[in-house]
C-alpha positions as CSV (number, residue, x, y, z in Angstrom):
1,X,190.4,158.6,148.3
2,X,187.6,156.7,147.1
3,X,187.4,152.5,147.2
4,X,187.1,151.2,143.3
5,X,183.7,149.7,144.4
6,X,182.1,153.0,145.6
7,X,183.0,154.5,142.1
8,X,182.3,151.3,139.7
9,X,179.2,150.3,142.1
10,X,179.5,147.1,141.4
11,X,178.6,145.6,144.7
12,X,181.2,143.4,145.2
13,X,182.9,144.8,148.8
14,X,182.5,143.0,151.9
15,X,178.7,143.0,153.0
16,X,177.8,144.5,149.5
17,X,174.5,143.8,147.4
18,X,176.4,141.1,144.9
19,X,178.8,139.8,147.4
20,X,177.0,136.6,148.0
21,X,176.6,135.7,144.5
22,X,179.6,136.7,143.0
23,X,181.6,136.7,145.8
24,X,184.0,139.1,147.4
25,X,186.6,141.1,145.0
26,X,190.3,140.1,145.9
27,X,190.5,144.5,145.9
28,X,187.6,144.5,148.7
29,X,189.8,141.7,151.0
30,X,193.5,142.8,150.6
31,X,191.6,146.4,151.3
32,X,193.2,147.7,148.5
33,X,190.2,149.3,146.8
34,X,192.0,152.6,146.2
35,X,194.9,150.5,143.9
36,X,193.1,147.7,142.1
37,X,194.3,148.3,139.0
38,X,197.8,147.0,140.1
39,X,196.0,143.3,141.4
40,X,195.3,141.0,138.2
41,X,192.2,138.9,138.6
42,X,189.6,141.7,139.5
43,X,186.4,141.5,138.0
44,X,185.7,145.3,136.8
45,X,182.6,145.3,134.1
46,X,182.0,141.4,134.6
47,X,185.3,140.1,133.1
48,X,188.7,139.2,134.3
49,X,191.2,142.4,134.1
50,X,194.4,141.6,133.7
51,X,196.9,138.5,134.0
52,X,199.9,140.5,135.6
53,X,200.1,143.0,138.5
């Protein structure tokens, strides 16, 4: 099963392109990349997804 990050490319795993300046997703450090949709605060497309997991 793919990680969110290797199908969205956004960069944001540990050690990825984007991870300096925007930081590491909360998906990439609870290594939960396969499930983000169930974490509320992830940054998929540049914005803030969702309030309630």
């Amino acid at each position: 099963m793919k990680n969110c990050w290797e199908i969205k490319k956004c960069g944001r795993e540990t050690g990825g392109p984007k991870s300096k300046e925007l930081g590491v997703c909360v998906a990439a450090r609870e290594e939960l990349g396969h499930s983000c949709w169930m974490i509320a605060g992830t940054l998929c497309g540049g914005a803030v997804q969702g309030s309630v997991a």
